[in-house]
N, C-alpha and C positions, 0 to 999 in steps of 0.2 A: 187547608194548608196553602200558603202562600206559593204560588208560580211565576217565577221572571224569565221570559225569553229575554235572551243577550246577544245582539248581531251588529257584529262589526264589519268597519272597512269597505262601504260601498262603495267609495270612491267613484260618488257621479259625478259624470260630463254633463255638455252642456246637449241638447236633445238631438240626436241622429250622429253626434260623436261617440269612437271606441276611446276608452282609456288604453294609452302605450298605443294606440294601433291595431289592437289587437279583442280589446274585451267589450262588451254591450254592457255595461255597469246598471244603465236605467233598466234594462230586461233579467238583469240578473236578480236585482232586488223588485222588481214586479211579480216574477217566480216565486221568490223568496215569502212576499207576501201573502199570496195566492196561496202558497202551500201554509201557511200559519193558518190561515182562513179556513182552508180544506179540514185539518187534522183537529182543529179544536176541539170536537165533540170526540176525538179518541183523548187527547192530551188537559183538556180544560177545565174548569175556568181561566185563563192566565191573567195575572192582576197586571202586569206591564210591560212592556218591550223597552229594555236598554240597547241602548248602542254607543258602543265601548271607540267611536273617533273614527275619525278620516271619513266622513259624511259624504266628502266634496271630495275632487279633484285639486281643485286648485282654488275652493274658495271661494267661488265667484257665487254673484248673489242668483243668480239662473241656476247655476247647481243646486245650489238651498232650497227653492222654488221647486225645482222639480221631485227635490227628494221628498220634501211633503207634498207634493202632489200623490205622489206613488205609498208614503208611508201612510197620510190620510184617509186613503180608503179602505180600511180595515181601523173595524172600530174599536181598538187598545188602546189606554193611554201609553205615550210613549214620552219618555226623557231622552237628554243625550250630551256628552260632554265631545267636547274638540280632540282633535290629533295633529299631526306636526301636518296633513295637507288640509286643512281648516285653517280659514281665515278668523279667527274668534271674535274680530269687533265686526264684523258680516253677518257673521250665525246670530252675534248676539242680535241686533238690527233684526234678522228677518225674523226670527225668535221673539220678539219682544212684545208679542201676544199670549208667550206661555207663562204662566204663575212660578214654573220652577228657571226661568232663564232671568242671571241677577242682571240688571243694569249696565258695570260695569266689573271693573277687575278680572280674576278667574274664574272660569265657568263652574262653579263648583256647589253641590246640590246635595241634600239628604230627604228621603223620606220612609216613612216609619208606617209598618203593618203590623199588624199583632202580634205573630212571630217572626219580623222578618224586620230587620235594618238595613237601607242599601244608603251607601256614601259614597258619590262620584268625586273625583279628582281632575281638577284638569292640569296636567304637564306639560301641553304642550308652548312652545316659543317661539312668538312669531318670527319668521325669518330662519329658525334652525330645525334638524330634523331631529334634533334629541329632546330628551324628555326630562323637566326639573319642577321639582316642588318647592314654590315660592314658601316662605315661612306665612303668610296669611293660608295659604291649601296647607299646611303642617296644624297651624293651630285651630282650623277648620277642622279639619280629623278630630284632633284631639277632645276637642266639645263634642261632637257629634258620636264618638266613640264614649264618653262620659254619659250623656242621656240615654245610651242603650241600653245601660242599665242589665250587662249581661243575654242578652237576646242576644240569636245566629247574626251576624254580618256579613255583607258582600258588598267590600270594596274596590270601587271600579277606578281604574287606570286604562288610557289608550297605550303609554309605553310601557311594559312590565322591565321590572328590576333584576331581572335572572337572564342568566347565560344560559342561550340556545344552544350556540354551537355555529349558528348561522351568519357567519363574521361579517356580512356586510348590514345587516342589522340588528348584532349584536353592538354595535358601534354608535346607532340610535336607539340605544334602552334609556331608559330611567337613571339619570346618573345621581350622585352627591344622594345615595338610596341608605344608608347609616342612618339617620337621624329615622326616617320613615317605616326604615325597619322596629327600630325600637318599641318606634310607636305601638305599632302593629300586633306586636310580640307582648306587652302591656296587657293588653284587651283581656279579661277574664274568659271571655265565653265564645263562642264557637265562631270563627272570620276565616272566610275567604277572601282572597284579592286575586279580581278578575279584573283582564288584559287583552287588547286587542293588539296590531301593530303588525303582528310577524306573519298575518293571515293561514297560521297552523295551529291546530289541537296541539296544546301541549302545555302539559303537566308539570311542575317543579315545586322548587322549596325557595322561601324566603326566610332561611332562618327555620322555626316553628311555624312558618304559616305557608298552607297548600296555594299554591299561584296557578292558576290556569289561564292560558292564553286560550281567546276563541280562533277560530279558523273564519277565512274571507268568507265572503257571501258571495264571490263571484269570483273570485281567482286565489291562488295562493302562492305564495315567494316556494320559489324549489325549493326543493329538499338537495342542499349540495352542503355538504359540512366540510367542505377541503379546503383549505388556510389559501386563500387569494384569491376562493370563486367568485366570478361574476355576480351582480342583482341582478336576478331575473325572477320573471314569475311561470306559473305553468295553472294551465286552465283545466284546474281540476276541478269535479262538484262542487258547487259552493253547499255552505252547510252553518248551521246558527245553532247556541247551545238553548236548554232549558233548565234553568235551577229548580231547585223544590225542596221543602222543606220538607224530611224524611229522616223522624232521629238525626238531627241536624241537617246540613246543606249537600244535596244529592244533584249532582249534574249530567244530564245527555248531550250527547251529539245529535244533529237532525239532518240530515242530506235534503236537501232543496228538491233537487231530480224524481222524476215521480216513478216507482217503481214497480213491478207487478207483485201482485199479492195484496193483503194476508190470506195465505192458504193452511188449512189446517193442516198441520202434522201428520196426523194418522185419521184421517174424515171418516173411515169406518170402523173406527173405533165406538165403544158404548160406554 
């Protein structure tokens, strides 16, 4: 059965800078790594690592650089589509050794396992922090949802189309999201659309389709849901999910943080 780690939002710096100030982003997702490395032989085989945007800080081609340095040593294939801080004709550039990164246009990719279909989307716009799907990423879906041929799907988005609550990034969702829904809702057979952006676990509805946003890999936007709160974020565990195929699409949480245990339950039990 098909396994996809999904880990967003590293937002790296460039080498011995904190993002805001305040966060180690390249130690965050070296952790991050390390602990995928560690757990494999409880959680494994995993066929690939997504990462649902915002790679970079701001873009810069040493951010790129670093990030596969640090993603590279761990031996998964991994994909990845842009977010509103990706520079996309950068990515594309330092990218431009991997079979699944196009040339030019939108980042936008499908690949296909036995049981398993994933279709990335890229929404993001350079120069803006909201997220829109160009009609070429609309009609990219739509082929790509056509040859599945009824198989599970996991469609991936860095900005998700659902209301948090979180008003100073609910403001940078997925807009002009009608048409996409549609789409979406179409699909015969089992699809998720997974989302990064809002660096929290959370769960909603597009319509008929379950949307899960992953949570940061190294920090998370507060949890403040009061109508004028400030953007801020709060250094909490970073943490990456695991899809699997399980009578259709089953998702975990994974905390980064290394923890004591597993202790049995009842150890003198027989």
């Amino acid at each position: 059965m098909t396994k996809i780690i999904q880990v967003s939002d590293p937002h790296i710096v460039v080498q011995g800078e904190l993002a805001y100030g305040h966060v180690d982003t390249a130690k965050a997702l070296k952790n991050c790594i390390e602990k995928i490395g560690r757990i494999l032989p409880e959680i494994g085989p995993v066929d690939m690592i997504i990462f649902t945007g915002d790679l970079t800080d701001f873009g810069k081609k040493e951010e790129y650089l670093l990030f596969r340095k640090i993603v590279e040593k761990l031996d998964i294939p991994y994909q990845a589509i842009p977010g509103n801080h990706d520079d996309k004709l950068v990515m594309q550039k330092i990218f431009s050794d991997q079979d699944w990164m196009p040339q030019k246009g939108p980042i936008n990719w499908e690949i296909d396992f036995n049981d398993l279909k994933i279709i990335a989307l890229d929404t993001s716009i350079i120069g803006r922090a909201h997220g829109h799907l160009e009609n070429i990423s609309l009609d990219f879906l739509k082929s790509a949802l056509s040859s599945a041929k009824g198989k599970p799907v996991l469609v991936a988005t860095h900005h998700p189309p659902i209301v948090t609550g979180i008003e100073k990034m609910d403001i940078q969702n997925l807009r002009d999201s009608a048409v996409f829904k549609k789409i979406l809702s179409g699909y015969s057979g089992n699809l998720k659309l997974i989302c990064g952006h809002i660096h929290r676990n959370i769960v909603g509805q597009l319509g008929d389709i379950v949307c899960q946003i992953a949570p940061g890999v190294s920090h998370a936007v507060s949890m403040d849901l009061r109508k004028g709160a400030p953007n801020c974020l709060t250094k909490e565990p970073g943490s990456f999910l695991l899809h699997e195929i399980q009578n259709g699409i089953l998702s975990h949480q994974i905390l980064v943080d290394h923890y004591d245990g597993p202790f049995l339950f009842y150890p003198d039990s027989t």
